[in-house]
N, C-alpha and C positions, 0 to 999 in steps of 0.2 A: 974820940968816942967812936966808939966801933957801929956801923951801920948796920941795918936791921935787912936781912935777904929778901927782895920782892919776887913775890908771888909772878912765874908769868902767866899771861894771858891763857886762857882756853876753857873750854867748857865750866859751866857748874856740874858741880856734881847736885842731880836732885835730891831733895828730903825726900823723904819718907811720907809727906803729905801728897808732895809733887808725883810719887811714884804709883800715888794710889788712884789719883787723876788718869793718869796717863793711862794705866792699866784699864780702866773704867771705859773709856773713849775705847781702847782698843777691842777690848769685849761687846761695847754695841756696836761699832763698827763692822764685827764680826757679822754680827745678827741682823742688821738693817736689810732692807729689802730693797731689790733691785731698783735704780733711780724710775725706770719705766713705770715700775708695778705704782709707785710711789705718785706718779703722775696719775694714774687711772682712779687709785685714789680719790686722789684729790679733785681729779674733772667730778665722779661721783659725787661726791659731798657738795661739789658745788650745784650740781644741777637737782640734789635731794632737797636743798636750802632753797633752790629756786623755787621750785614744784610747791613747797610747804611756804613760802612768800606769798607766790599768784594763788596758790589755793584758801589760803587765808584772808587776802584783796578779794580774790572771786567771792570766797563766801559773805565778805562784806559788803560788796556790790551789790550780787543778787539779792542777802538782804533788802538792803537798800531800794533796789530795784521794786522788790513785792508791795516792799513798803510804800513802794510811790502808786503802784497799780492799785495797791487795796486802796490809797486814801479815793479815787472816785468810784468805789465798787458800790452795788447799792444794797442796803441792808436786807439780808435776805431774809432774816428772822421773822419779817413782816411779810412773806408769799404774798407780795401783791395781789389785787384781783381786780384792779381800777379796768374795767374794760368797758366797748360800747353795747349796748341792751341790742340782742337780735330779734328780728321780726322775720315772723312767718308767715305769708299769703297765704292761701288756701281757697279752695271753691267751693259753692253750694253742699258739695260732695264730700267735699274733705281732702280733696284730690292738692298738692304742694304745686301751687303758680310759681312762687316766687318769691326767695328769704333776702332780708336786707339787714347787713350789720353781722353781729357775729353772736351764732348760735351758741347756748350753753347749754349741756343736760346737769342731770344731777350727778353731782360729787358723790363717787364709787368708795367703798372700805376696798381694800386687798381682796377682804373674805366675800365680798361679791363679784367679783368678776368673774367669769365664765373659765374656767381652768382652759379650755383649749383658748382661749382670745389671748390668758397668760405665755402661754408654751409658744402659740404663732410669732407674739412681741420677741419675746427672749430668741427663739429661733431663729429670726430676721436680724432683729437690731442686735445683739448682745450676748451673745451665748454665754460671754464668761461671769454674766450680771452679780451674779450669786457669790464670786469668789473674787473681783478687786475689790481695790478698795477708793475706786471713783475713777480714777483711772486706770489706764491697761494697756500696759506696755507690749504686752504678746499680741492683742489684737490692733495696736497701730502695727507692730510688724507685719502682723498677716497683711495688714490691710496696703502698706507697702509693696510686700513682695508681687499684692496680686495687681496693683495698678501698675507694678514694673512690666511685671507681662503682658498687660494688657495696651501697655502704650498709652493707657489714658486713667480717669480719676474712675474707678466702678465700686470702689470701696472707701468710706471714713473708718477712724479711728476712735471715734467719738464712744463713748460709754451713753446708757442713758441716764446716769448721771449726769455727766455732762451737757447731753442735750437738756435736760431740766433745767440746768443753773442757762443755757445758753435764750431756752426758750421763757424763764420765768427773768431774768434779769438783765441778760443783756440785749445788745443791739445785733443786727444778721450783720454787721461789719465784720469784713476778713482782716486781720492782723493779728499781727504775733502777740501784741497787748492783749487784743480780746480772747486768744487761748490760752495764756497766760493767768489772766480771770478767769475765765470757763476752767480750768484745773482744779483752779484755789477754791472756786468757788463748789464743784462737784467735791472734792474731799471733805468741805466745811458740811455739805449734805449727809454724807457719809456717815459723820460725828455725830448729827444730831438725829437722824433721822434713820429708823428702820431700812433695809432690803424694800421690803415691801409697804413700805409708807412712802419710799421713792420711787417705787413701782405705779404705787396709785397715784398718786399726783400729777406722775408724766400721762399715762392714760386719761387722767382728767381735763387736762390742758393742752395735749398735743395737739395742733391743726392737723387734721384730715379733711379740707375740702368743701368747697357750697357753704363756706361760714360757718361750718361746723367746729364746734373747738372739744375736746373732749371724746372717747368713745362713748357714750350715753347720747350726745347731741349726732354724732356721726349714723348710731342704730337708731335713731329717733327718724333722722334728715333721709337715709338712703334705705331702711326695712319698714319703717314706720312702728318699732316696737323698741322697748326699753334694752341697754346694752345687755343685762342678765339672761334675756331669750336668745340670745344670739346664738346662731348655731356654728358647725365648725367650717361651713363654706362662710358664712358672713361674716364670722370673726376670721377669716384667711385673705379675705377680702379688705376689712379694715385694716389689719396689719402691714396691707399693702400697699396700703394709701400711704404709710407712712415714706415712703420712697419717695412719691410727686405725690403730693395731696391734689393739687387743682390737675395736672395732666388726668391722672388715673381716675378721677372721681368718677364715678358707674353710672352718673346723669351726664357727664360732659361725653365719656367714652368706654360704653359696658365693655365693649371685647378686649378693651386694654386691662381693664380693672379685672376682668375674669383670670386673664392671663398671667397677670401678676400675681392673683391669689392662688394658682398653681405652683408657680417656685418659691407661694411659702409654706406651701404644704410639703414639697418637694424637700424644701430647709427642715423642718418640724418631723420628719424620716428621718435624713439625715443626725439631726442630733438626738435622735432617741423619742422625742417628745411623740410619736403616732407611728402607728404602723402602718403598712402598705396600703393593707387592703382598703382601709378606713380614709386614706389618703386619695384611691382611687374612685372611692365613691363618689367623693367629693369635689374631685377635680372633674366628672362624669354629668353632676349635679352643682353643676355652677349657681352661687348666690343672681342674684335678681332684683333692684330697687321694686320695691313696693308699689312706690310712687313717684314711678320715671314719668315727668309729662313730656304730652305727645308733641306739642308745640313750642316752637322757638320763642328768643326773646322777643318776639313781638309783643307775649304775654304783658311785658314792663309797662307799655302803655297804658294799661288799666292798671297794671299795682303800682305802678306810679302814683296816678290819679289816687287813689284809696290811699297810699300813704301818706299823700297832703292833708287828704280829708279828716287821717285816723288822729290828728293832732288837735284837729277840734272838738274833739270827743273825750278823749286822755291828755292829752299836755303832752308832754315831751316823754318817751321811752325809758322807764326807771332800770325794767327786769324784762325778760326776753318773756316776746308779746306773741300772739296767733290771732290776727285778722282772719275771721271767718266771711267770709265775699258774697254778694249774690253770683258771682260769675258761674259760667257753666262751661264744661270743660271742651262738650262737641259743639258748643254753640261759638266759642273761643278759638278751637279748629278750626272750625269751618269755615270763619271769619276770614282769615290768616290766609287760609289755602287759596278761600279762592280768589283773594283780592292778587296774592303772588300768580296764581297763575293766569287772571285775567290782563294784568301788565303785561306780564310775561309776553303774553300770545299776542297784542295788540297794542301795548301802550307806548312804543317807539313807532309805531305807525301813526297812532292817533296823534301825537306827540302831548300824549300824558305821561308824567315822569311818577304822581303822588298821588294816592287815595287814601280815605279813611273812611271807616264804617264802626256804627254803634247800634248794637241795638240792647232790646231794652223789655221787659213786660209790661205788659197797661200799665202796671200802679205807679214805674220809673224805676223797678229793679234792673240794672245793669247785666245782661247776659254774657255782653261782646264787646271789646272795643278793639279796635286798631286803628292808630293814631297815624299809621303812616308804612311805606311801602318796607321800609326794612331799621330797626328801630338801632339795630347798631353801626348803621351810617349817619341816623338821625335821633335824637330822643325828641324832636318836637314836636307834642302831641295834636293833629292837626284835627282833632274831635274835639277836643275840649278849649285850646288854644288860638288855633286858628280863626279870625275873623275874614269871614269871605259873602260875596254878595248873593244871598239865596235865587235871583231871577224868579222864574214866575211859581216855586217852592212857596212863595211869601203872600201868594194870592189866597193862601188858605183864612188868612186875618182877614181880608178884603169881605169875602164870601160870607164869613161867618157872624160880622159885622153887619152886613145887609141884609143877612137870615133873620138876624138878633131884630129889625129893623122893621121886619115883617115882609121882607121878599122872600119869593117860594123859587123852587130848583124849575120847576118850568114856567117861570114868566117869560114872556117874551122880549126878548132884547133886539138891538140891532146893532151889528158889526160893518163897520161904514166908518169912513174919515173924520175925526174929531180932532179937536185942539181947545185944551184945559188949560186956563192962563197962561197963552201963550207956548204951551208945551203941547205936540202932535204925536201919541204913543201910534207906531208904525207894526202891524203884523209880520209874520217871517213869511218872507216872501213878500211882501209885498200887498198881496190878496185881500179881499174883502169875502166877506160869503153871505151878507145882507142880515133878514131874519134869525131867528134860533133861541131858542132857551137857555139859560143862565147853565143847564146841566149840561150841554152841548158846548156852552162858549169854555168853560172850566176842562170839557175833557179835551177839546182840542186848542187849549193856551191859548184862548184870542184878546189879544192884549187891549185894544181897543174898546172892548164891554169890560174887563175888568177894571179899565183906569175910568170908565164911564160911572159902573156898578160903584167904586171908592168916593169919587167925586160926590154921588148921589146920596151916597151913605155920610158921607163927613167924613176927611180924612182924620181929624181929630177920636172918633169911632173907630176909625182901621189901627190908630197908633193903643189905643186903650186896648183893645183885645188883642193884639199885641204883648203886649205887657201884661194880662190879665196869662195869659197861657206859658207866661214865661221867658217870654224875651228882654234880655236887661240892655240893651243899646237905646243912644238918646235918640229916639227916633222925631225924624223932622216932618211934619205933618204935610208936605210939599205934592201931589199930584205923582210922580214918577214912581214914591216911595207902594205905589199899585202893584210896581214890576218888579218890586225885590230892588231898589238899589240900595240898601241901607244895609250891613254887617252882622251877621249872627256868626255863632257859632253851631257846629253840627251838633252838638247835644244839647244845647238849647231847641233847637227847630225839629229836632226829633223827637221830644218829651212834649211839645207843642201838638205835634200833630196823634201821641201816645193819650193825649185828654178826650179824642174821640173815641179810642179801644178802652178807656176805662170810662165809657159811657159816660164822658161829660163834668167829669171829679178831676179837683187841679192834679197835677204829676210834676212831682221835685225829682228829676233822676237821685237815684243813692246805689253804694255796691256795699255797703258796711252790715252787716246781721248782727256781727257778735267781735268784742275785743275783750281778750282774759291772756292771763299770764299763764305762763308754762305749766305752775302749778295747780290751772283750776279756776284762779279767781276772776270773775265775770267781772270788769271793770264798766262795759257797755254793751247792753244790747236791746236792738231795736225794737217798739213795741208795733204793732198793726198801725196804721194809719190809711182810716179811707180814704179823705181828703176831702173838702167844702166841694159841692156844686156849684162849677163854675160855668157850666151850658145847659142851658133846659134840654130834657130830651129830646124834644122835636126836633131842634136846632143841632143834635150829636146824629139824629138818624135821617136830617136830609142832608149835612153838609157831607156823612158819611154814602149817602147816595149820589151826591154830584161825584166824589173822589174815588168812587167805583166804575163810574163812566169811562175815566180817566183811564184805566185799565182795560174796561172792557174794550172801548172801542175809538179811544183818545191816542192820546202821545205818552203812555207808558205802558201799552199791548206789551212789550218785552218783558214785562214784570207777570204775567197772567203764571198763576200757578194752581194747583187740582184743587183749591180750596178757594172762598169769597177774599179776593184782593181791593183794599183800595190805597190810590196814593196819589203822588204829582211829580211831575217833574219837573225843574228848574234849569236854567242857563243862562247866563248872566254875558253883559255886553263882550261883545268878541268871541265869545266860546272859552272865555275867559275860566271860570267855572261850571261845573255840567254836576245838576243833583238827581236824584231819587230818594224822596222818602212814604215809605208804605207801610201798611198796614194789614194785616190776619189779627182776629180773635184772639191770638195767645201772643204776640211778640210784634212788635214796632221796629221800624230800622231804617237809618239813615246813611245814604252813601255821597261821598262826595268824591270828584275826580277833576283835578286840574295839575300846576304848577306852582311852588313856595312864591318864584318871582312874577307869578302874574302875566305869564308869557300867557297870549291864547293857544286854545291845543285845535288843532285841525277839525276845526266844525264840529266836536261833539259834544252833543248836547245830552241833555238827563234822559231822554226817550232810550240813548242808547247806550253808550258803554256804562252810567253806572244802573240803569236797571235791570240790566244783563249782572253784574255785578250780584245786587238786591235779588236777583230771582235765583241765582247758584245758589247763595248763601242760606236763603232760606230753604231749597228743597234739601239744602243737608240738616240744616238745624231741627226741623221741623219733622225729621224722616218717622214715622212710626206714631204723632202724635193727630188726633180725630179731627176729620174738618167742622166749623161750627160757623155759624151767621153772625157776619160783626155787630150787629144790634142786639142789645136783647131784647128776649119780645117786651118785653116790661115799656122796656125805651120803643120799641114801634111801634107798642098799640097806643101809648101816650103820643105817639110825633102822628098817628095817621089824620087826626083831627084836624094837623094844621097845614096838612098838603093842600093847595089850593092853583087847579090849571089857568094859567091866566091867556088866554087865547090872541091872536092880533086884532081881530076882531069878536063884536059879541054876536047875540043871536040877530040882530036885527041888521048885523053887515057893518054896522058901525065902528071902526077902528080906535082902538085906545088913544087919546091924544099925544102920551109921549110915542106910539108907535109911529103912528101916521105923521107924527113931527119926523121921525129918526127916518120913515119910508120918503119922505119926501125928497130930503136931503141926500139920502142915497141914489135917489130916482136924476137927482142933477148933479152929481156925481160919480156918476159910472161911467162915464165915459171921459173924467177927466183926465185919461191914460195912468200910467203907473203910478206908484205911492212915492212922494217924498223919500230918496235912498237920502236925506239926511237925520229923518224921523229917527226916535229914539226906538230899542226894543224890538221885538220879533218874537216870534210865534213859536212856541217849543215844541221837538220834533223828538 
């Protein structure tokens, strides 16, 4: 069988399928693009796919992220308004002592605000207000480039958008979260709230200063008139506050607050909002507080006082209040000045470091207080707080007791060595001076007739009118309590001695007239009160003639001024504390000059540094008003009936038997050389 020829080996020949392929390949081949290009491609697409990954994660982030900031954001739809009620002090006058808490005026429409107060705002803070839309990315640029140049921060970025959501909701923390909020927060304002519905709101709520909140409380607090009067230096002024509200305010520092309100008028040219000339007016005619007062914070010491008291009146602060004061405004100066310059010049010599002075009119209106030598080293009120030992200040109880008693201003006493249960009150110095009248022993502090005169009287007697005139200390009925060792306070013993200038009528010191709220409503005000008779007149127009001795020709000559003075002066063991309190017809006033820690001060006593004190204060407070006679006649033709001279003797030579007891004793005691330097007390000089 014949074999079948094999094929040899070598190529296929392709189909027709196979050649279509081939050809295929070979035509893209043709066309493909270089391996390079094919790379750059490809890096492309990968880093397009990136970019659209991370931007897609980013956008879920920052989602995410808002989402975590908005949950503690606080609801804004509710414009909180929880704040504290401001109070106002003021004086007799109307004159602003001093605000506490935080001032509100009235809530402004847009369509009331003073067109230039608008233009100043926008000028200063915002120029682009009108056209972002809460935020504004041009003006953080500006505000960038200018603090690059500047090397330091002299520009924000902030919209007052912004600051609304900043100032209405959130906290003054700096972090990236709270601008984050403050963003969210001003564009959500945006949405809901008018251009100028956001306008108003921040002028209503911005701090400008002195607890001002608001422009209406700002022109209220520093022109004393409603925002809508404002004119175009006072609203260039306000808008300037917005920079530093408490630096710039025009009561802490006018020539700053002026100065600022110049380059915003400057700004307000600049962007069209005023013209030149109208700008130089005004920069020529700088604003002015109305009611700048002339006195430091010393003033607090009294509106202190008044706003402990205004709680007993009203309760607690609902809406912002206006305390209307007895105080006066040059009686409150003058207080102030002279106590600072009398330290000044002498009280590191004397080594007195502290004084305080009050005074007051007959009835116990409040004119003056100052509590202490400088109130923002100390707020301790050392008028009203302070218990200190009045020394022979306290002899006035003594006297007026023994009057009440039926002793007369010239019975005759004797000043000569005693010892009252065991207790020996010793004069200053040492000295005795024998005979003399009760009006003579009082003007020259002899201790020795006064612990005599107590004794005689009842000290049970001395401690009652005491307490009858106002003194609230448990007083101990003891013999020594003759000389003042027992604790008052200086407005207690000043309003004591204020019952003789309102001829003999009890006297509650008070500074309150009137409490009403901002809108008008009278919550309190005080009605006249004369007060019960608590000294018959006789008794108001002789003890008022022993305590003019004391002046005339006693131990507080330093006090003598062009009108009828009477007073006393006090100094307590060591020189420990040194008083003066006196009296004129129209104003009472009590000084006191020591040490908080009870150091003694270098020998001085009430005769001199504080009636030197007591005598500045009043030729200034007093400047311009008439001299008149501390008694009225009413009160001294009633008191002449009961004057009665009591002689050492009578007509027939016969000596009184407590004299001729007291001369005796003196007669074998004069030469028992010096006084006992252990004896208590001394004779004020």
């Amino acid at each position: 069988m014949a074999k079948k020829p094999t094929k040899k080996p070598g190529r296929a020949r392709p189909t027709s399928t196979a050649k279509k392929k081939a050809a295929a390949k070979k035509s893209a081949a043709k066309k493909a693009p270089p391996k390079k290009a094919r790379k750059r491609r490809s890096l492309l697409g990968r880093v397009l796919r990136g970019f659209l990954v991370v931007g897609i994660w980013g956008g879920i982030a920052l989602c995410l992220l808002l989402g975590w900031y908005a949950l503690d954001l606080p609801n804004p739809s509710t414009l909180a308004t929880d704040r504290r009620p401001g109070v106002t002090v003021v004086a007799m006058d109307g004159t602003v002592l001093a605000n506490y808490g935080e001032l509100h005026g009235n809530a402004l429409h847009y369509e009331d605000l003073p067109q230039h107060l608008i233009d100043a705002v926008i000028a200063t803070e915002d120029r682009r207000f009108f056209d972002h839309v809460g935020i504004d990315p041009i003006g953080i640029a500006r505000a960038m480039v200018a603090n690059i140049r500047a090397g330091a921060i002299v520009q924000g970025g902030s919209t007052i958008s912004q600051q609304v959501a900043k100032n209405l909701f959130l906290t003054p923390e700096r972090s990236f979260k709270r601008k984050v909020q403050e963003a969210m927060l001003a564009i959500w304002l945006e949405r809901q709230f008018t251009k100028e519905q956001i306008l108003a709101i921040y002028l209503n709520r911005v701090y400008l200063g002195a607890g001002a909140f608001g422009v209406d409380a700002a022109a209220q607090r520093y022109f004393d008139k409603p925002a809508v009067e404002l004119d175009l230096a006072e609203a260039a002024m306000i808008a300037g506050l917005l920079k530093a509200p408490s630096r710039l305010a025009p009561i802490n520092d006018l020539e700053a607050a002026q100065a600022r309100a110049a380059i915003v008028l400057s700004r307000m040219v600049a962007t069209g909002h005023l013209n030149e000339e109208s700008a130089a007016i005004a920069v020529a005619e700088p604003a002015e507080p109305a009611a700048l007062v002339s006195h430091g914070d010393d003033v607090r010491y009294a509106t202190d006082w008044v706003m402990a008291r205004a709680a007993d009146y009203v309760g607690p602060a609902r809406e912002d209040l206006i305390i209307v004061t007895t105080l006066e405004p040059m009686a409150q100066s003058a207080a102030e000045a002279t106590i600072v310059e009398a330290l000044a010049a002498s009280g590191d010599e004397r080594g007195v470091s502290q004084a305080a002075l009050v005074a007051m009119a007959p009835d116990g209106a409040v004119r003056a207080m100052v509590g202490g030598l400088d109130y923002g080293t100390s707020q301790f009120n050392r008028t009203t707080q302070a218990l200190r030992q009045p020394g022979s200040a306290f002899k006035l109880f003594v006297y007026l007791a023994a009057l009440e008693a039926g002793r007369q201003p010239n019975d005759q006493v004797f000043d000569g060595p005693v010892e009252i249960e065991g207790w020996s009150p010793g004069n200053f110095g040492g000295e005795y001076a024998g005979p003399m009248t009760l009006r003579e022993a009082i003007a020259q502090s002899v201790n020795t007739v006064a612990a005599q005169t107590a004794w005689s009287t009842g000290m049970t007697n001395v401690v009652a009118m005491a307490h009858r005139l106002g003194i609230k200390a448990d007083l101990q009925p003891l013999p020594s309590l003759a000389l003042g060792t027992a604790e008052v306070t200086a407005l207690e013993l000043t309003a004591a001695y204020a019952t003789l200038a309102n001829q003999g009528r009890e006297v509650w010191p008070y500074a309150i007239l009137e409490i009403r709220t901002r809108s008008g409503q009278v919550l309190y005000s005080r009605y006249a009160l004369s007060g019960k008779q608590v000294l018959e007149p006789q008794t108001v127009a002789a003890m008022t003639d022993m305590l003019t001795a004391v002046v005339q020709s006693g131990t507080g000559r330093a006090a003598q001024l062009d009108r009828p003075v009477a007073g006393k002066t006090g100094t307590s063991s060591d020189f420990r504390d040194a008083w003066f309190i006196g009296l004129t017809r129209d104003m009472v006033a009590g000084v006191w000059v020591g040490n908080d820690d009870g150091t003694p001060t270098n020998d001085v006593t009430g005769g001199g540094l504080p009636a030197q004190i007591w005598a500045g204060f009043m030729n200034r407070s007093l400047t311009g008003m008439p001299s008149r006679p501390l008694v009225d006649a009413s009160t001294s033709d009633a008191a002449s009936d009961g004057f009665e001279i009591f002689e050492i003797g009578d007509e027939t030579g016969e000596g009184s038997g407590f004299n001729d007891v007291m001369q005796n004793l003196f007669d074998e005691l004069a030469g028992g050389g010096a006084a006992n330097p252990d004896r208590e007390g001394g004779r004020d000089r």
